[in-house]
Backbone as numpy.savetxt, mean C-alpha at the origin, in Angstrom:
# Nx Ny Nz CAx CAy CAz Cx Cy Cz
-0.46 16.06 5.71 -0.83 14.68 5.93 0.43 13.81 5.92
0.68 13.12 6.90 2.20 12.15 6.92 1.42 11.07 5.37
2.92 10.68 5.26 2.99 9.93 4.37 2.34 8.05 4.43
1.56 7.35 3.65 0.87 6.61 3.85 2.34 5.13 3.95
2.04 4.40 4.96 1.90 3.48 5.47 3.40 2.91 4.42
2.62 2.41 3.46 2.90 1.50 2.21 3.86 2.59 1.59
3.86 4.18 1.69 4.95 4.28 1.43 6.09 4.71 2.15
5.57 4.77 3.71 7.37 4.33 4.77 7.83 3.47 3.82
7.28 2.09 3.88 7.65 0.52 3.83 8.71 0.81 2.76
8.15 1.56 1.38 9.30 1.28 0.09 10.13 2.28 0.53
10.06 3.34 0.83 10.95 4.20 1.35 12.28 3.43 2.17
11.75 3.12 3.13 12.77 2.24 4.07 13.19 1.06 3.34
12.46 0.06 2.62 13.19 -0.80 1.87 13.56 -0.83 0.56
13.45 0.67 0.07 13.98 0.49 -1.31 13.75 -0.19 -2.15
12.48 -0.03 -2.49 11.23 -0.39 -3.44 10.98 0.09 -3.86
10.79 0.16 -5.31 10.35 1.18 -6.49 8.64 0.67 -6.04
7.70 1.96 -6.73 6.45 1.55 -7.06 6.21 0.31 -8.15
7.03 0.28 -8.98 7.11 -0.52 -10.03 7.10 -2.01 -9.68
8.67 -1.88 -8.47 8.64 -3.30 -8.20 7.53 -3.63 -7.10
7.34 -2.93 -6.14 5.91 -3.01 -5.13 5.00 -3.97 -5.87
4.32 -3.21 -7.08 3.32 -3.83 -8.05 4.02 -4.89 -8.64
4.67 -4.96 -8.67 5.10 -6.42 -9.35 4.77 -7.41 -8.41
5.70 -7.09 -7.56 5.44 -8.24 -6.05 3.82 -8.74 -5.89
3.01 -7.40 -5.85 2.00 -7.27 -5.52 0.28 -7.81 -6.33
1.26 -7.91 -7.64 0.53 -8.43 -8.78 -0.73 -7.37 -9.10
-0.20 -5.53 -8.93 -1.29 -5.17 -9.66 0.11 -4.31 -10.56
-0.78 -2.38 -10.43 -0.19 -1.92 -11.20 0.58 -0.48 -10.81
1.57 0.10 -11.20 2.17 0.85 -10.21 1.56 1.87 -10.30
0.20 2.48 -11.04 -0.73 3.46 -10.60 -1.32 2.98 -9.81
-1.95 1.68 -9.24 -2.49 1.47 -8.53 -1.81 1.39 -6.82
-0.35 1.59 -7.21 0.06 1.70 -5.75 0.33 2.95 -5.49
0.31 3.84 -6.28 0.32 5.32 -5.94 -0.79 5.96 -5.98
-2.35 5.71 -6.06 -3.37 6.15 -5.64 -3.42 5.40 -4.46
-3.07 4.26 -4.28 -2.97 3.74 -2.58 -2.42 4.59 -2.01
-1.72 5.14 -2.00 -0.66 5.86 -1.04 -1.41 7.24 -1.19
-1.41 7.94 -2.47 -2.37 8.99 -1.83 -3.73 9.22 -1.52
-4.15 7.86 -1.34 -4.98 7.62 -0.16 -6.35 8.24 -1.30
-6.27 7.77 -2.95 -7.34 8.39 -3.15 -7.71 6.87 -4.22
-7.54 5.63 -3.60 -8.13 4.43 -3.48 -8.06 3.99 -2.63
-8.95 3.39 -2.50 -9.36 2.03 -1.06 -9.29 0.55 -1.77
-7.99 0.39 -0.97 -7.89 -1.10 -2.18 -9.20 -2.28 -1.65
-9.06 -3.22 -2.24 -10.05 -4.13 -2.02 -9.25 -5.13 -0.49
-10.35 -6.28 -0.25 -9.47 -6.92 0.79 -8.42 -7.81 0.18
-8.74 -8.17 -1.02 -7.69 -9.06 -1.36 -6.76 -8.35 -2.12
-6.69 -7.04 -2.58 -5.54 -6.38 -2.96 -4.50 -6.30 -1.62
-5.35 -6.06 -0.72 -4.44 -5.95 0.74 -3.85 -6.87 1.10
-4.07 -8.07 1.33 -3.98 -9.54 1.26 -2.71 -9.54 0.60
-2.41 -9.51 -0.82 -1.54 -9.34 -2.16 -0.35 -8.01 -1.50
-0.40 -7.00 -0.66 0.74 -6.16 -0.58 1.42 -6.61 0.79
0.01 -7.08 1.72 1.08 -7.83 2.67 1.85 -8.94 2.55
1.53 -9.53 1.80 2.56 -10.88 1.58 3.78 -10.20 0.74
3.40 -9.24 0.15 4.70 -8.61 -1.01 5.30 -7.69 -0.02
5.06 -7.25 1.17 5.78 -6.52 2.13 6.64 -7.90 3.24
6.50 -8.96 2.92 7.08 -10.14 3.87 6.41 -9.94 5.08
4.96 -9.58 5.30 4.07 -8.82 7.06 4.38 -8.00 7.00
4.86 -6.87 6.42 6.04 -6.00 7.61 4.62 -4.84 7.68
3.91 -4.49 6.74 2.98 -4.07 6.60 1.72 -4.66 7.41
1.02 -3.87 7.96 -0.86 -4.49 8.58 -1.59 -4.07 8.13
-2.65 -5.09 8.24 -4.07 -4.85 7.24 -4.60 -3.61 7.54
-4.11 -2.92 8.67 -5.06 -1.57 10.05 -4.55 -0.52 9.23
-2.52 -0.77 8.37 -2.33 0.60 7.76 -3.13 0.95 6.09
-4.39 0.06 6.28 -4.52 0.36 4.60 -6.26 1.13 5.32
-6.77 1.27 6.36 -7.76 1.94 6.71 -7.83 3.19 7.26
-8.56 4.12 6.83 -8.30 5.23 6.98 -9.04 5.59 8.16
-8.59 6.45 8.99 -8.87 6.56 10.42 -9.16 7.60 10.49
-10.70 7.95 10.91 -11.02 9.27 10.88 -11.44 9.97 9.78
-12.14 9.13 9.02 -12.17 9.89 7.55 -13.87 9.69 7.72
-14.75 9.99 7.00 -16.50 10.26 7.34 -16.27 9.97 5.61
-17.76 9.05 5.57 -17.88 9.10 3.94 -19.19 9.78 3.68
């Protein structure tokens, strides 16, 4: 499975999980079950990582495509 979205972004900008969640105002377990894709954040958690990504991030990379519940 490629790597989720949110974590290109810190990858490429050299962002700890730690500071992510800071920016982001939750918690840095909560950005690493984001990423392995075994939470579905809320809309306004999403809301909260795009503004802490400056946009660079879209609301489309936090939905999972192709997944059946």
């Amino acid at each position: 499975m490629d790597k989720h979205p949110l974590r290109r972004y810190r990858a490429e900008q050299g962002v700890s999980a730690t500071g992510m969640a800071l920016r982001a105002d939750t918690s840095r377990g909560t950005i690493h079950r984001i990423e392995s894709r075994t939470l579905a954040p809320s809309l306004k958690l999403v809301k909260r990582i795009l503004r802490a990504s400056n946009w660079m991030l879209r609301a489309d990379d936090f939905i999972e495509k192709g997944r059946r519940k």
